[in-house]
C-alpha positions in Angstrom: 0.0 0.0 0.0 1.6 3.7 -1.2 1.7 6.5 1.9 0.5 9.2 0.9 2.0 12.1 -0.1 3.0 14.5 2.0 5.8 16.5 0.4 6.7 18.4 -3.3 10.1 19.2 -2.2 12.9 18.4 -4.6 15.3 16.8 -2.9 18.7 15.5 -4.1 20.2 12.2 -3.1 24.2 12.2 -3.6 25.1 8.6 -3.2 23.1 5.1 -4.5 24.6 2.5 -1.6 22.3 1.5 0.7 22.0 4.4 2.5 21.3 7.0 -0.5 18.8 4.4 -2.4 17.0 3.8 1.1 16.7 7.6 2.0 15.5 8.1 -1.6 12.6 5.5 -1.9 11.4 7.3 1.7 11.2 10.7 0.0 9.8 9.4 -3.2 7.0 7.7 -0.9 6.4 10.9 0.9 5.6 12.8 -2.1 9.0 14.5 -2.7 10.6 15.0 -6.3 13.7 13.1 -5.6 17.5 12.8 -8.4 20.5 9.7 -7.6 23.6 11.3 -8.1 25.9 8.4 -8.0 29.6 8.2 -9.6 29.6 4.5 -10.3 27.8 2.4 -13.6 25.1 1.3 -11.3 23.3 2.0 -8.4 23.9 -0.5 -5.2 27.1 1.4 -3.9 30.1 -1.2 -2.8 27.7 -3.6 -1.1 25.5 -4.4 -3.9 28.0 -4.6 -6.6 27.2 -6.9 -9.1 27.3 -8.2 -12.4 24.0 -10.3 -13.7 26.0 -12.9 -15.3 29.3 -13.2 -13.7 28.2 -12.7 -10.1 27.6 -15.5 -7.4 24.4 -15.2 -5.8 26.5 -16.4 -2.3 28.0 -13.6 -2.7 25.5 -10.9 -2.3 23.0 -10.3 1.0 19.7 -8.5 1.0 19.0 -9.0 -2.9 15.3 -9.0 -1.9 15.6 -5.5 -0.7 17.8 -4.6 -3.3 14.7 -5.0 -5.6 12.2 -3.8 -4.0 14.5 -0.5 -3.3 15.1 -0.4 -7.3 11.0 -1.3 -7.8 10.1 2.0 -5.3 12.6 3.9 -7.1 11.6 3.1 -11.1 10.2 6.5 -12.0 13.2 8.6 -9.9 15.8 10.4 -12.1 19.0 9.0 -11.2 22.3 10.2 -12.4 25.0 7.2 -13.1 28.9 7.8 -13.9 27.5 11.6 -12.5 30.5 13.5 -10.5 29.9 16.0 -7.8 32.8 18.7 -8.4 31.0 21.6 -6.3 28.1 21.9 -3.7 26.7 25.2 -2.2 24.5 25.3 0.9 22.5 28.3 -0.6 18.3 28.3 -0.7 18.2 26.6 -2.8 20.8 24.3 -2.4 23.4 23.5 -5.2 24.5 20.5 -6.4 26.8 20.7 -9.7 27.6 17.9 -11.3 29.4 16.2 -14.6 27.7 13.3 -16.1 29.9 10.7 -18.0 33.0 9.0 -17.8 35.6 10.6 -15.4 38.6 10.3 -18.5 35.8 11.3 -21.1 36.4 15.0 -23.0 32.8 15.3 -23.5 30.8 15.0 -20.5 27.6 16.9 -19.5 27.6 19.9 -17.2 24.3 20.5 -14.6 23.2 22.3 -12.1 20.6 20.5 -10.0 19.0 23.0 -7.3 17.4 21.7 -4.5 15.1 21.8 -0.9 16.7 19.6 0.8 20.2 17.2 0.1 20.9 13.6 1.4 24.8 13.2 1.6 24.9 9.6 0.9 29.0 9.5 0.2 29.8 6.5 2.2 33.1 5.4 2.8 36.5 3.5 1.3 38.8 1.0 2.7 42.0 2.4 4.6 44.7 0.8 3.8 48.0 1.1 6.2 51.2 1.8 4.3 53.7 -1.7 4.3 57.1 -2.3 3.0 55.9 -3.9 -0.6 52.7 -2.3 -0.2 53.3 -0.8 -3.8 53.9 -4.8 -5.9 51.3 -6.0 -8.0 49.0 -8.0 -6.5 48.4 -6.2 -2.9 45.3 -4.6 -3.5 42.3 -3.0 -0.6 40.3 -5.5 0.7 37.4 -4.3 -0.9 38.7 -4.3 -3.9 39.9 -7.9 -3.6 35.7 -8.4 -3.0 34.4 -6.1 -6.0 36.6 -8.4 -8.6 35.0 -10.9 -6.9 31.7 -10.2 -6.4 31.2 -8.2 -9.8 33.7 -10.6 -12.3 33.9 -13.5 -10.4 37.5 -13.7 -10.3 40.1 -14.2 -7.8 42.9 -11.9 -7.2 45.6 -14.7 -7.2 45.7 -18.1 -7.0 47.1 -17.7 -2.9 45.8 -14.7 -0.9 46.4 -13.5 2.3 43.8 -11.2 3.9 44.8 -9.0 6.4 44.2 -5.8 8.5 41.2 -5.5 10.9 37.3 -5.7 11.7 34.7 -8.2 10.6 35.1 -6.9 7.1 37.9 -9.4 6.5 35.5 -12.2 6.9 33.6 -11.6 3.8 36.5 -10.7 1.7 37.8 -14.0 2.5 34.4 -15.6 1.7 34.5 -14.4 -1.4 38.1 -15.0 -2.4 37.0 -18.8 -1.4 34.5 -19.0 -3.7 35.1 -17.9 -6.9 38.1 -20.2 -6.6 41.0 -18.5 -4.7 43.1 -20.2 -1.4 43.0 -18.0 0.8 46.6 -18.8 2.4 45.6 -16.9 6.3 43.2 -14.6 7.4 45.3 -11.8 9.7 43.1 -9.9 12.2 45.2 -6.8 14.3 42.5 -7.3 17.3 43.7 -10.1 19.7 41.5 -12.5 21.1 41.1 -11.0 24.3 40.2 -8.0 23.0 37.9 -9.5 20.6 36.0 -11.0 23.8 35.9 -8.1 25.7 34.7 -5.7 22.9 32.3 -8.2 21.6 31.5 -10.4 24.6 30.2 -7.8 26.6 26.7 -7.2 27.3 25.4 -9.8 24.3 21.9 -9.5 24.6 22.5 -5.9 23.3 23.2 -7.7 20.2 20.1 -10.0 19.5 18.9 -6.9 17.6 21.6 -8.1 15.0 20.5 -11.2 14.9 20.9 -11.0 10.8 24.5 -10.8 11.5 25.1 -13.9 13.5 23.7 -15.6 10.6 26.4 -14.0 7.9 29.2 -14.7 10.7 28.0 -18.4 10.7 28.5 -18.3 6.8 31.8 -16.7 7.1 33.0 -19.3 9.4 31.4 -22.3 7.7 33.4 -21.2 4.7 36.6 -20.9 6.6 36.4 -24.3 8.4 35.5 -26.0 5.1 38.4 -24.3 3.2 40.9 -25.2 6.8 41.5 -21.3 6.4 43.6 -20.1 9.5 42.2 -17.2 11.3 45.4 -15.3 13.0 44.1 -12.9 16.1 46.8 -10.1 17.6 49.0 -10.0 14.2 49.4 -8.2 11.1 51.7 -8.2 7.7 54.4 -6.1 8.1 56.2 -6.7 5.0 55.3 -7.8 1.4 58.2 -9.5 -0.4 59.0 -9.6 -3.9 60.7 -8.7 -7.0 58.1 -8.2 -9.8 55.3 -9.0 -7.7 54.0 -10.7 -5.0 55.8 -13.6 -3.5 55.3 -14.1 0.2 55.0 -11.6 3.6 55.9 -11.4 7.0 53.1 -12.0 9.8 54.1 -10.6 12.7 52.3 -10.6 16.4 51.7 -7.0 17.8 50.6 -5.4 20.5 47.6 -3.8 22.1 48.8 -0.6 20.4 49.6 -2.1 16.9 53.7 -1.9 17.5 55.4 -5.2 16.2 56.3 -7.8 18.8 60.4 -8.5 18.1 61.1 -12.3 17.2 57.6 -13.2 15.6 58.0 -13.2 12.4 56.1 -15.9 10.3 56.7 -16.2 6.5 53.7 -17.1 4.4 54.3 -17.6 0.2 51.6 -16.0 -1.4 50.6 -14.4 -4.5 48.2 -12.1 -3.5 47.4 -9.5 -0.6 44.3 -7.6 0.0 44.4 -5.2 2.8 41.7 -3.7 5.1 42.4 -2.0 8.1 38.8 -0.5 9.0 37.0 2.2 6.7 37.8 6.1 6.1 34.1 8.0 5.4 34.1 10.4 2.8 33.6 13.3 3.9 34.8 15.9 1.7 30.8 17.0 0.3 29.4 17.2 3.6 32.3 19.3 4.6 31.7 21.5 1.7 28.3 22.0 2.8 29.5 23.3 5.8 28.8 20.4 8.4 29.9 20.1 11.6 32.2 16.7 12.1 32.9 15.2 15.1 36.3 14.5 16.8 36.0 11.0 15.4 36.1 12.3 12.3 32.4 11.8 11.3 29.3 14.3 10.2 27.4 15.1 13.4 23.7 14.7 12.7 20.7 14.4 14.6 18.1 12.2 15.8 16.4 13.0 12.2 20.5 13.0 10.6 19.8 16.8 10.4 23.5 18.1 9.6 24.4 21.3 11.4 23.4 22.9 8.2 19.6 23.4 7.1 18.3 20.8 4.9 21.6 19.1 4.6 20.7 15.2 6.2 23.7 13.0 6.2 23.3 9.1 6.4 24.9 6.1 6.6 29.2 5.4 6.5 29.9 9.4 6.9 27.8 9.3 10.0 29.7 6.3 11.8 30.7 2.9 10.5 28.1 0.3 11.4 27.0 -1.7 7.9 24.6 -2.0 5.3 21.8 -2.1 7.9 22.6 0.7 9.9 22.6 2.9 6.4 19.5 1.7 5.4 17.9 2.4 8.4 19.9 5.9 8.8 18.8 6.5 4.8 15.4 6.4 5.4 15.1 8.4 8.4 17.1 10.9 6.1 14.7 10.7 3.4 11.4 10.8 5.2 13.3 13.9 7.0 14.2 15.6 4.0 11.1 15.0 2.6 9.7 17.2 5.4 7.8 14.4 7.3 7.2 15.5 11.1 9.0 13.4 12.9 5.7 11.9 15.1 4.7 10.6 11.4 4.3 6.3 11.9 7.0 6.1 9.1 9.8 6.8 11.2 8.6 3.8 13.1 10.5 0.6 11.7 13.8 2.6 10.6 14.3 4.3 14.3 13.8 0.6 15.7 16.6 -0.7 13.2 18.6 2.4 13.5 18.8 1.5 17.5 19.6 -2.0 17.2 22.1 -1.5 14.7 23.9 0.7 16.7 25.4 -1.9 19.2 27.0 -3.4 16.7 28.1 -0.1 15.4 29.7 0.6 19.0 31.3 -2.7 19.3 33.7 -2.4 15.6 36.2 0.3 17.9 37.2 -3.2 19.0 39.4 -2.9 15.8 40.3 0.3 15.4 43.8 1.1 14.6 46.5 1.6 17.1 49.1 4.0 17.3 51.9 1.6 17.0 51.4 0.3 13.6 54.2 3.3 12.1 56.9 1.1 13.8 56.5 -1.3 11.0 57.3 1.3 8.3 60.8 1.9 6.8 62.4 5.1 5.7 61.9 4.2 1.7 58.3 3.0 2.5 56.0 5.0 0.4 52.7 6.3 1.8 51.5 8.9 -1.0 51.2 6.5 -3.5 50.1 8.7 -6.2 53.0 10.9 -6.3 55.9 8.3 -4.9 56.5 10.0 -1.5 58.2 7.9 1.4 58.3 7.8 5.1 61.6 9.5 5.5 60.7 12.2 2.6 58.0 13.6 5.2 59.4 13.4 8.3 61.6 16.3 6.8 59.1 18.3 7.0 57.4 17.2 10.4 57.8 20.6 11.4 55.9 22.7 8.8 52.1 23.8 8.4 50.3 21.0 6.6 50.2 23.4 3.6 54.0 23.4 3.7 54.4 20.3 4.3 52.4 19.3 1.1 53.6 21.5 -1.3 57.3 20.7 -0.7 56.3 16.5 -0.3 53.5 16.7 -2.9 51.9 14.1 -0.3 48.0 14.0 -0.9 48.2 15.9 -4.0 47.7 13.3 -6.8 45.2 11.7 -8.8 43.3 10.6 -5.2 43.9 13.6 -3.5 45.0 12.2 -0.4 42.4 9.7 0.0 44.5 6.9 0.1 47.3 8.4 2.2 45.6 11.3 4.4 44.8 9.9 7.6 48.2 8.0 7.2 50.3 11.2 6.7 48.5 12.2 9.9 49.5 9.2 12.1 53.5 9.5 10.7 53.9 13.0 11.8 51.3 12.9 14.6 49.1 15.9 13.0 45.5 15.6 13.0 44.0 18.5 11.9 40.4 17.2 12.0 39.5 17.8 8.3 42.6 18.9 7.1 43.3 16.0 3.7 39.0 16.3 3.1 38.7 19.4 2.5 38.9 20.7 -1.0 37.3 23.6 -3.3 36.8 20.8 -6.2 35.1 18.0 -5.3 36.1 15.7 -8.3 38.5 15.5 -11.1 37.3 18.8 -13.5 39.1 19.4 -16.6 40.4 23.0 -17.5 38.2 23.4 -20.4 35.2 22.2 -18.2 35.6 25.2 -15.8 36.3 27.4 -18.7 32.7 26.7 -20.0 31.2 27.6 -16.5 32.9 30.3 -16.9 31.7 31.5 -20.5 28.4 30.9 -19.8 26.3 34.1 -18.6 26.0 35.0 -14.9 23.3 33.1 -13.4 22.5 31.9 -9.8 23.2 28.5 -11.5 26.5 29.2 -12.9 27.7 32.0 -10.3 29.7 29.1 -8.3 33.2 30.3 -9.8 32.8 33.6 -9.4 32.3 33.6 -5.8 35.2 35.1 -3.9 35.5 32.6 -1.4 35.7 30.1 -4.1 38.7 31.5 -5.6 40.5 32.3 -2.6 40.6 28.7 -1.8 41.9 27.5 -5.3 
């Protein structure tokens, strides 16, 4: 049966995970005129990511809800291989946006105006910077699952998964079935603190119950395949010439810092690394919203940013799964839709959003220590993108974060410190809350693309470049 409608408001939905298709099917049920911006081919984000004839249906979870998400949202303009490059929290709000393929010379400018914004962004695998970290075959862990999941193919023919949180489970899951070994599964947490993080108070968890369920997969899989689970270690070195041949599994401590004298070899082909998940955050803080000291939007009981009619949901909000967003993206629709909060609708999400967040709490059980630089060397690279080692920054330890930058070039490639950010901020022990996510372009633009913003005639919807704030942060 359809709710009735409530709501005309336009509303614009930047992200088509869980969390952004949830909070748009609320909005389109309340009545509200609702676009998907969403960078990738297809909607479903990381957790749905598919391909109908390559993909393993053991693979994916919730398909059900999947289509009935896609069935709510049939008649909703949604925006595919669509960048955000430039948001402004103005009445109404601006969204502008580049539609086509990021490398393509001809892709379509918009700007899509709107009551109310969903930042739906969600979030990307961290990966910790390791001697060999840069060989062919180490990949993210979640990368490790898209070619999985979406091709059905294995990264190597021996892979070792390592890093930290429950995330690691799956990815080895997957590796499993589409034909990989999966040589070890490496977990930082120790057992102890695995039982006291998730052993205590357990009846807060039979909320989850869904999950026990997936964990029971997880570890079926791993028993069957005689997979060993490692607790209180992690790879601290990836060996190799032209590619991957083996790496070091060493224990550490509480803190992360690498026990002297435990060094396991393992031969392998293959590593995919997770160590937890870094929210994107660079939109919301373009907005203007408030983050927390943990490095998260702040939102309210109705994920209200600080900022009217900008609602955040899901990863960007705290880390806590593909229930959690949906629950948090339909709160954010029904929200931004303008449904009072005493509406019946909030109902079942706000019971979800509850129990999910005991589980939420209980993944700091793996959060990253402060110990883990020990393991680096002075020619490890952390940037990545534009070949920048350990010892190359701690030259400039000392020097604003701007400094520091322009004379390392750290952050400033092609991912513009989304790889390397956080881990520049652990190796010089600066964290300047928002420092490596803020930016004045959202997404890769090319020069001719701004040019024609530029030649077109002032307007309120091409005005963006010509603000002076704008410029004084390019």
């Amino acid at each position: 049966m359809t709710a009735a409608k409530t709501s005309s408001r336009r509303i614009v939905v930047i992200g088509a995970g869980p969390a952004g298709l949830a909070a748009a099917a609320a909005a389109v049920q309340a009545g509200a005129d609702v676009t998907i911006v969403d960078e990738g081919e297809h909607v479903g984000g990381q957790f749905w990511r598919h391909h109908p004839a390559l993909t393993d249906p053991r693979l994916q979870h919730q398909l059900g809800r999947f289509g009935a998400l896609q069935e709510a949202l049939a008649d909703v303009r949604v925006l595919s291989s669509t960048s955000v490059w430039r948001v402004e929290p103005s009445e109404p709000a601006r969204v502008h946006v580049l539609t086509g393929p990021v490398d393509a010379a001809d892709r379509r400018g918009e700007t899509l105006e709107a009551d109310a914004v969903v930042v739906a962004t969600g979030a990307h695998d961290r990966v910790l910077p390791i001697p060999g970290w840069t060989l062919p075959g180490v990949t993210s862990a979640g990368a490790a699952q898209a070619l999985a999941k979406r091709d059905g193919a294995s990264l190597g023919t021996r892979t070792v998964v390592a890093g930290a949180g429950p995330f690691l489970l799956p990815v080895a899951q997957s590796v499993a079935r589409v034909g990989g070994e999966v040589a070890e599964v490496v977990e930082a947490a120790s057992t102890s603190a695995i039982l006291r993080g998730w052993g205590r108070r357990p009846w807060e968890l039979t909320g989850a119950a869904g999950k026990a369920g997936e964990l029971g997969s997880y570890v079926a899989t791993l028993v069957g395949t005689r997979t060993p689970y490692r607790f209180g270690s992690a790879v601290t070195r990836i060996h190799g010439t032209a590619s991957v041949e083996a790496v070091t599994v060493q224990r550490i401590d509480a803190d992360w810092r690498p026990i002297p004298d435990t060094e396991r070899i393992i031969e392998c082909d293959a590593v995919a690394l997770g160590h937890g998940f870094t929210p994107r955050l660079e939109t919301a803080i373009q907005f203007g919203c408030a983050i927390t000291a943990e490095r998260f939007v702040r939102v309210d009981d109705q994920q209200q940013t600080s900022v009217p009619g900008v609602f955040a949901a899901g990863e960007i909000t705290g880390i806590g799964g593909a229930d959690a967003a949906l629950a948090e993206g339909a709160v954010a629709g029904l929200a931004a839709a303008g449904v009072r909060g005493a509406d019946l609708r909030y109902r079942a999400p706000l019971a979800a959003r509850r129990r999910m967040r005991a589980f939420a709490t209980r993944l700091g059980t793996h959060r990253i220590g402060s110990g883990w630089t020990a393991w680096l060397e002075p020619d490890t690279l952390v940037c990545r993108c534009e070949s920048v080692p350990v010892a190359r920054l701690r030259e400039y330890a000392e020097a604003s974060s701007r400094g520091m930058r322009l004379a390392t070039r750290a952050g400033l490639g092609a991912c513009q410190g989304r790889t390397c950010g956080r881990s520049v901020e652990d190796i010089l022990g600066t964290h300047e809350g928002a420092g490596f996510d803020r930016r004045p372009v959202l997404s890769s633009v090319r020069i001719g693309e701004l040019a024609a913003v530029r030649d077109r005639p002032e307007t309120p919807e091409t005005s963006t470049l010509h603000d002076p704030s704008f410029n004084k942060e390019q």
